[in-house]
N, C-alpha and C positions, 0 to 999 in steps of 0.2 A: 450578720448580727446574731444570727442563731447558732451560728458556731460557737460565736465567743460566749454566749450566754450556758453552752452544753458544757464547754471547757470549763467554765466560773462556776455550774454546779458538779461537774466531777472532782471537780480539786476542793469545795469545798466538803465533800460525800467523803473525800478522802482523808481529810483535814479532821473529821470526825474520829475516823478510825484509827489515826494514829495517834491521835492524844487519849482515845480511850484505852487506846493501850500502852501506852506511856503510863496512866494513871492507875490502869489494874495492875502495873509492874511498883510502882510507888506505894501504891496504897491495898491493892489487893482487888479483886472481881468484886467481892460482895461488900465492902465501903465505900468503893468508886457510886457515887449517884450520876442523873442522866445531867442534873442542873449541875455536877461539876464538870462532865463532858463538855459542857455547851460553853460554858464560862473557860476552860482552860483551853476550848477552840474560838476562842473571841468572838462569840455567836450568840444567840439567841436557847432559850429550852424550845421554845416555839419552832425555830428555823431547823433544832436538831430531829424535833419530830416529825420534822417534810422527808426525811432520809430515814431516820431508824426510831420506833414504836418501842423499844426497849435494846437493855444490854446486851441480851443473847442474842439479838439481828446483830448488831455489830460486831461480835463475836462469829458469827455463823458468816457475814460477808468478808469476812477477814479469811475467815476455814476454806471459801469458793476461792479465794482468790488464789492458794497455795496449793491449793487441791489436784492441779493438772503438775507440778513440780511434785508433787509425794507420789500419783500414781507412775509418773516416768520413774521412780525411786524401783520400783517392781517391774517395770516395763522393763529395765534396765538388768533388771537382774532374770529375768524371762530371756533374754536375751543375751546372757554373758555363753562364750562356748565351754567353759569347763564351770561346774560349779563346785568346785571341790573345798576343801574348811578353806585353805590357803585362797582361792579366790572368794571365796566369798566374806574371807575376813576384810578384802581389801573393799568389799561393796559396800561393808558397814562402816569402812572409811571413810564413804561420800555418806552412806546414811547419817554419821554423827555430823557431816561439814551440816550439810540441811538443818540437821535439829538445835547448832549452834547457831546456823544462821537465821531461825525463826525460834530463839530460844525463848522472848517476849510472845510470843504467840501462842507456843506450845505449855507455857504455864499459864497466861490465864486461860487458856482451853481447857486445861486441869483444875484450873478453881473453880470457873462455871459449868462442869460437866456435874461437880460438886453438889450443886446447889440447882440448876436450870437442867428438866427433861429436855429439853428443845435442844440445847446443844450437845448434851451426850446421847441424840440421837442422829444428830447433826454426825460427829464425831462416830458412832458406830454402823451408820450408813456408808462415811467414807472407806470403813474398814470393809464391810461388806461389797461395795462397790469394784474394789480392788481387788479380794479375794475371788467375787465371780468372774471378773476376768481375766485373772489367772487360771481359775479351772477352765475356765473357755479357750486359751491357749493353748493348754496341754491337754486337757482332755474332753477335745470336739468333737463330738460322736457318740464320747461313752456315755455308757447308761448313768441314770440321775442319780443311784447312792455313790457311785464313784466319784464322779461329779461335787457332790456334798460330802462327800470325805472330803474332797482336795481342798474345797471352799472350807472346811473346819478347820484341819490343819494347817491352811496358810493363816486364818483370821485368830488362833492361837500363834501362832508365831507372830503376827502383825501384834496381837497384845501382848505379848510378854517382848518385843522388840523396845513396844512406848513405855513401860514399866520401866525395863533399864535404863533405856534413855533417859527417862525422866531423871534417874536420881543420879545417873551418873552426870551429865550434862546439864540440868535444872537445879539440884539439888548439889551439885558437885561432890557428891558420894565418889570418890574415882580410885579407893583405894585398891583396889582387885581389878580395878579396868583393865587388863593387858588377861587377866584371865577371862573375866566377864565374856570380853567380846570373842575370845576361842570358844569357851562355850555356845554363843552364840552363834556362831559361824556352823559348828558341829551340827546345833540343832536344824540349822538352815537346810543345811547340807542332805538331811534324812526327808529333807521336804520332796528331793530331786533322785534319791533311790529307786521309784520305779518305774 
């Protein structure tokens, strides 16, 4: 009994999140209300606020759930054997499948970064997260400004990575995309110089 009662509120916890994001893609982060959440998940406002207290929780349990898929994005590339423009132009090949495949996600991430601290701290935690374990990969031992170079320079690359994304892929900006992403590849590439 306790099972099926844990299963009937994940799927309803879940049932939240996807219409909220269904509804920030229709209408936008900051139109969408919590009473239109609740009603366009055939719920209660009451029932929606047993699960999430505002937009930006719902937003932010959306960010945890992708969050272990974007750091394997860098895991993946910490681990390629050559990283040269040519391979790492192909890495930003799965980076774009990701950003297309969470392309609902990654724009109202970008509305409410907009507007809510809480998620574009949300959002530059994950960045920072990732960057520290990239310098903790490559450099385990070295002294701490080295260390915080690598962590700046990956978490500048990680930001101007989601910029283009953004517009290429969100935006559908894609007229220079076969340059963009050479560019991009290049800059990658100077990450793993020394």
């Amino acid at each position: 009994m306790a099972a099926n009662r844990t299963s009937k509120s994940v799927a309803t916890r879940q049932r939240f999140v996807d219409e909220a994001l269904r509804l920030f893609k229709e209408q936008g982060y900051e139109r969408t209300s919590m009473a239109q959440i609740a009603a366009a998940a055939g719920s209660s406002r009451a029932n929606l606020y047993l699960y999430f207290n505002s937009k930006s929780q719902i937003i932010r349990a959306r960010m945890a759930e992708i969050e272990a898929e974007v750091a394997e994005l860098y895991v993946a590339l910490d681990g390629m054997p050559r990283r040269t423009p040519e391979a790492l132009r192909e890495w930003l090949g799965t980076a774009r499948e990701m950003w297309l495949r969470y392309a609902t996600e990654f724009e109202a991430v970008n509305q409410a970064m907009a507007i809510d601290p809480d998620v574009l701290e949300e959002w530059l935690g994950l960045i920072r997260r990732v960057s520290s374990a990239h310098a903790s990969r490559h450099l385990d031992g070295a002294p701490e400004d080295r260390r915080v170079e690598r962590e700046v320079h990956m978490t500048t690359l990680m930001m101007s990575l989601e910029r283009n994304f953004y517009f290429l892929y969100i935006r559908g900006h894609k007229e220079r995309e076969e340059q963009i992403l050479t560019s991009l590849a290049r800059q990658w590439s100077r990450l793993f110089d020394d």
